[in-house]
C-alpha positions as CSV (number, residue, x, y, z in Angstrom):
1,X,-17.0,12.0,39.5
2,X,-16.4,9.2,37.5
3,X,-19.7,6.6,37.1
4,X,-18.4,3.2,38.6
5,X,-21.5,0.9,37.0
6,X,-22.8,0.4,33.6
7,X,-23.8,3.2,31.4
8,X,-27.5,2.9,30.9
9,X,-29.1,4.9,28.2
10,X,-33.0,6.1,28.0
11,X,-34.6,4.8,24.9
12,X,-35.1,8.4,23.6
13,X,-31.0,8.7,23.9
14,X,-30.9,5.5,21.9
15,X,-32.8,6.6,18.9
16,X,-30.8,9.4,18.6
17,X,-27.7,7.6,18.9
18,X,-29.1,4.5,15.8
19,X,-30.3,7.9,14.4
20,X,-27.1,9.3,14.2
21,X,-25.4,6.1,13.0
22,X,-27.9,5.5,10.0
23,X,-27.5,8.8,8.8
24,X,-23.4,8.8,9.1
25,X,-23.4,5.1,7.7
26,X,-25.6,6.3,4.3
27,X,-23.6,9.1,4.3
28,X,-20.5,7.5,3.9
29,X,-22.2,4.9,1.4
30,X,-22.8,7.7,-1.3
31,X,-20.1,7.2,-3.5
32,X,-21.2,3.6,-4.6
33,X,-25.0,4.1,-4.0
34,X,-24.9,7.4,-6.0
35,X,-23.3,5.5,-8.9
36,X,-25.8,2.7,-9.0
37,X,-28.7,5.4,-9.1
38,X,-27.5,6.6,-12.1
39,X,-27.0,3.0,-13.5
40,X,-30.7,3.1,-12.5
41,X,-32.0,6.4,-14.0
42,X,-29.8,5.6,-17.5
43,X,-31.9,2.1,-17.7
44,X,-34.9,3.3,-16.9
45,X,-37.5,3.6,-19.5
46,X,-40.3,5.4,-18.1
47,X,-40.3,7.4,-14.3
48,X,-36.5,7.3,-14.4
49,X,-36.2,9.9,-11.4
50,X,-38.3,7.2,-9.3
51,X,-36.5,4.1,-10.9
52,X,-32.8,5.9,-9.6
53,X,-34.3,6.2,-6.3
54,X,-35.2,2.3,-6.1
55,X,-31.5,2.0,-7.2
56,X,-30.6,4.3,-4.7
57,X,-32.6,2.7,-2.4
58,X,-31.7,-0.9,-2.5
59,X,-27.8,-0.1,-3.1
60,X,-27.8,1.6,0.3
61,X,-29.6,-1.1,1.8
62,X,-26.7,-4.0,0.6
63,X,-23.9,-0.8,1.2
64,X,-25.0,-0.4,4.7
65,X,-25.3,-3.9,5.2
66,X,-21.8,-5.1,3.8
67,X,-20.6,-2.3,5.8
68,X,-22.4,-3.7,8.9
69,X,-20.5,-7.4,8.4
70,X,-17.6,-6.0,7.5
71,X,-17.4,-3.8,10.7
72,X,-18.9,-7.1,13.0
73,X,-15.8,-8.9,11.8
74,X,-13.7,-5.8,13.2
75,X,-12.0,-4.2,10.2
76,X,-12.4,-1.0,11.3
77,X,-12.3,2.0,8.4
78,X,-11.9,-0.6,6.6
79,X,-15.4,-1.7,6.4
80,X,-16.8,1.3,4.8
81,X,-14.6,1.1,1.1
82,X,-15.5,-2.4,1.2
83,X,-18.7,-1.9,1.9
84,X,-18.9,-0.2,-1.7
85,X,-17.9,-3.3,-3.7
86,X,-21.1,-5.5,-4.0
87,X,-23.3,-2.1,-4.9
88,X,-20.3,-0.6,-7.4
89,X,-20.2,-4.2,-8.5
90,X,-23.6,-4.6,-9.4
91,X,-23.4,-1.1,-10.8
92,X,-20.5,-2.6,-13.4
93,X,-22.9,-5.8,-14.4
94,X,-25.8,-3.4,-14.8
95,X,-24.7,-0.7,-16.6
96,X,-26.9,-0.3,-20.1
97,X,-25.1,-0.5,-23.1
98,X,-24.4,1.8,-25.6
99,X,-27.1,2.3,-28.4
100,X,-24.8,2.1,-31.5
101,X,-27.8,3.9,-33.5
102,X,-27.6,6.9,-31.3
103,X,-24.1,8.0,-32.0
């Protein structure tokens, strides 16, 4: 029998389903947020494992985000490559510099 109203979901089935989302979302965001934590962990002077997971951290947070507008605006796919840009981006303006004495 097919339902003939509106498809109403218990709030347990709703967390599952953001749940679900969030985790596919960050998933997908890894290539760009992976690179900015190692931007992170190479400038890093002290704690650098906790530094590349603030990196990590706050490049999901504008991946997913990106992602999120682009997807509003109803680009499809599309939205999760460009969703990358401001976090690989940032990873370009941040990276450290070579230390000519170390070479």
């Amino acid at each position: 029998m097919i339902p003939l109203g509106a498809v109403e979901f218990t709030p347990g089935e709703v967390a599952l389903i953001l749940a679900v989302l969030t985790l596919g979302a960050t998933a997908l965001a890894l290539p760009a947020t992976l690179t900015f934590a190692w931007v992170g962990h190479r400038r890093a002077t002290q704690h650098r494992g906790w530094t590349a997971f603030g990196y990590w951290l706050t490049g999901t947070a504008i991946s997913l985000a990106t992602t999120a507008l682009a997807a509003d605006k109803g680009l499809g796919w599309w939205a999760v490559p460009l969703g990358w840009i401001p976090t690989l981006l940032l990873a370009v303006v941040l990276k450290p510099r070579t230390d000519p004495k170390a070479s």
